[in-house]
N, C-alpha and C positions, 0 to 999 in steps of 0.2 A: 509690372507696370505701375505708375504712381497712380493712377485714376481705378485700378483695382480691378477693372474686367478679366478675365481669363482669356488669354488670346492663345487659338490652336488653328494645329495643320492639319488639314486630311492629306493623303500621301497617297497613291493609287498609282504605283510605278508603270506597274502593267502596262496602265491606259494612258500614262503620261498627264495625271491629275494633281494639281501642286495647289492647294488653296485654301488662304488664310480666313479664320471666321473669330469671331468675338464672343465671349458668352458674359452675363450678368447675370452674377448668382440672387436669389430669392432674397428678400430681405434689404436692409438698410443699416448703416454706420454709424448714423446720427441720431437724434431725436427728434428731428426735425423732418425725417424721411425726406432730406434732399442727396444725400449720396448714397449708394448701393451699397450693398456688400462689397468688402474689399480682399480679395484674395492678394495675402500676402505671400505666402508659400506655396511652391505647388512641387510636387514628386510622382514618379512613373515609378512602380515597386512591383518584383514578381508578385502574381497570386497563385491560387490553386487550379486556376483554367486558364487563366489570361495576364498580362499586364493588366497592374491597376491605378489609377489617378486618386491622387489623394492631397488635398489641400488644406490650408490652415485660411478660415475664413472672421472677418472678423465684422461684428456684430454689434448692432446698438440694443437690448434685450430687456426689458426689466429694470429699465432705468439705470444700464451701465452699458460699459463695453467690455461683450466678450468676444473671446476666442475659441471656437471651436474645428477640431482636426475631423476632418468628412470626407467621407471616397465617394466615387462617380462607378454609381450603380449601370450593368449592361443591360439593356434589351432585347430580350431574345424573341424575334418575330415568332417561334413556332408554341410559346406559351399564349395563356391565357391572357387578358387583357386585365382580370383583375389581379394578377400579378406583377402587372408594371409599377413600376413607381416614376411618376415624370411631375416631382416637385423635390425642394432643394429643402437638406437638415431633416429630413424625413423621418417620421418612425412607422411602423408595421405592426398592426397587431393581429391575430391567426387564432381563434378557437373558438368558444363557445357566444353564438349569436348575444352582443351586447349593443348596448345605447349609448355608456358611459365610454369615453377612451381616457387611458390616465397614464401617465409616463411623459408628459408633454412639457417638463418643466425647464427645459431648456427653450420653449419657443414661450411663455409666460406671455399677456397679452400683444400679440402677435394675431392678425387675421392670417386664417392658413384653408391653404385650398385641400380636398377630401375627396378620397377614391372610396367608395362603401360597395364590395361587392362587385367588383366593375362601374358601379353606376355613381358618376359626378353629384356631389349634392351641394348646398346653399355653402358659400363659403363659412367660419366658424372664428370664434376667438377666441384665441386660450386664455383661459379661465388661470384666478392666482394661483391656484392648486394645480396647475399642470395639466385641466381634463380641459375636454370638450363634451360635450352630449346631440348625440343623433338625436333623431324624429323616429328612426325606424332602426332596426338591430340588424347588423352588420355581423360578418365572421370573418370576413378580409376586409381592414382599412388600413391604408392609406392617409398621413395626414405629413402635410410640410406646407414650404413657403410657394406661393405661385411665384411662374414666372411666366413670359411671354416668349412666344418662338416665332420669329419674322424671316423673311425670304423677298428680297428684289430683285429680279430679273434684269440684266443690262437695258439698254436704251435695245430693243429688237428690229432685224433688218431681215424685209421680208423681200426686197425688191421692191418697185416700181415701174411703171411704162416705162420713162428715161433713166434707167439704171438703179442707180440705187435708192434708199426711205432714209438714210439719213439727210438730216437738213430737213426734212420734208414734214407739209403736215400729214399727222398720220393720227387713224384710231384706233384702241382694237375693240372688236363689238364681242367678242364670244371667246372664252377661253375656256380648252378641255384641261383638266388634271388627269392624272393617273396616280393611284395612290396604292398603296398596300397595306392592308389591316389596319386603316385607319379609321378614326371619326372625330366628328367637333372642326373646327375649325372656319374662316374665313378666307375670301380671293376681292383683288376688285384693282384698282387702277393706283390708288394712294392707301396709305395709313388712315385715310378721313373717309375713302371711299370703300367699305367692304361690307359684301354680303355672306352671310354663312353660307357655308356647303347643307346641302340635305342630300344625306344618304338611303340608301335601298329602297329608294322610291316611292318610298313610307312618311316621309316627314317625317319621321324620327329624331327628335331633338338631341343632341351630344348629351342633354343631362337623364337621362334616362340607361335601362340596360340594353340599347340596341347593340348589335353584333359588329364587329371589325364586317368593313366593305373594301370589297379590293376591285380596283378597276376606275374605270372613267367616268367620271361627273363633270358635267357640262355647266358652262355657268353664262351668262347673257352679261354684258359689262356695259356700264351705263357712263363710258367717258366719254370724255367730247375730243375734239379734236386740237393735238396739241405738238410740236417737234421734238416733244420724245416720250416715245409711247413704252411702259414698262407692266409686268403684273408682280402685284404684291398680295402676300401670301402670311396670313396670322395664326396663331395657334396659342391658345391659353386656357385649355384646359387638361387636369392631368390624366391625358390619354394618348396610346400610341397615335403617332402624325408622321408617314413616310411619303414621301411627293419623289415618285420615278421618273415625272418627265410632267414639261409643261407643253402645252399646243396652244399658244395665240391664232383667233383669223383675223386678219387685220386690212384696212385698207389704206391706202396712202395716197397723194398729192401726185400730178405728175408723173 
């Protein structure tokens, strides 16, 4: 595509599931930080477990433009969480508890979002030298470009006394998620309007080492009444986020 998003299919023949989504890789083209990364190329190639995606992305970095060739790393629910990596141009570092991370010099001043251990920290900028430096020493991190993960619901039709909610005014006051091995994350009615999830009944912040929660969280939604009632759903931290199923209550007009 000429505007450089990556547009993909989920395919689920089984269940008769056909449906297109969009992704914007981390990062920017310009220097100006007004266009995103641009995926020029993209390939499906065997690997050693699975097909792999692998794109040619290109980058405003350091005061030029590059190009770099990057695969689309899988997540496998039944690891650990500080194993994920859910930030774009990523690197991985594995051994002995450090502060200093160095190998960064492909992301050169660049704010880049950090997995230290499972647990989210202060976002970071790379430094000329390619490092970054923690506050506290890490033995698994995590370091790349954020990105944002969004979700809208259609216009939902719950019924009515006279038939149907469309057309109609309608609100929804309370919406349950169900979620799996996740945490972090936002719900609420708009882009303008969202309140974080709290998980395990702890208040436990996303940036901390709380545990993946699976199951139903409940959330009070504070829109008002309007003829098309939808929930939107954010995510921008790098951590597993799986949403099995959404439950609006809603009441409608009529």
């Amino acid at each position: 595509r000429a505007d450089g998003y990556l547009p993909c299919l989920t395919y689920e023949r089984a269940q008769e599931v056909v449906a297109f989504h969009k992704h914007w890789l981390g990062g920017y083209s310009d220097s100006g930080q007004s266009v995103r990364t641009i995926v020029e190329q993209a390939a499906s190639i065997p690997g050693t477990s699975s097909d792999e995606l692998w794109v040619v992305a290109k980058r405003y970095i350091n005061g030029g433009t590059v190009r770099y060739i990057e695969y689309l790393s899988h997540w496998d629910a039944h690891v650990e969480k500080e194993d994920g990596i859910f930030c774009d141009s990523a690197i991985t570092y594995s051994g002995s508890a450090a502060t200093i991370i160095t190998g960064l010099w492909h992301l050169i001043g660049q704010t880049v979002t950090v997995l230290a251990d499972g647990a989210v920290i202060a976002d970071k900028t790379v430094s000329a030298t390619g490092t970054i430096t923690l506050s506290t020493a890490a033995a698994k991190v995590h370091v790349g470009l954020p990105y944002t993960s969004t979700l809208e619901t259609l216009d939902i039709e719950a019924g009515a006394v006279q038939g149907t909610a469309q057309g109609k005014q309608k609100r929804i006051h309370n919406v349950t998620l169900r979620v799996d091995r996740s945490l972090g994350g936002s719900v609420g009615s708009s882009s303008t309007k969202l309140d974080p999830l709290i998980f395990n009944d702890a208040a436990e912040a996303a940036t901390t080492s709380a545990e993946l929660f699976t199951g139903d969280i409940s959330v009070p939604m504070p829109s008002g009444w309007e003829a098309s009632a939808s929930t939107y759903i954010s995510h921008a931290v790098p951590l597993p986020f799986t949403v099995i199923a959404i439950m609006p209550e809603m009441t409608a007009t009529g």
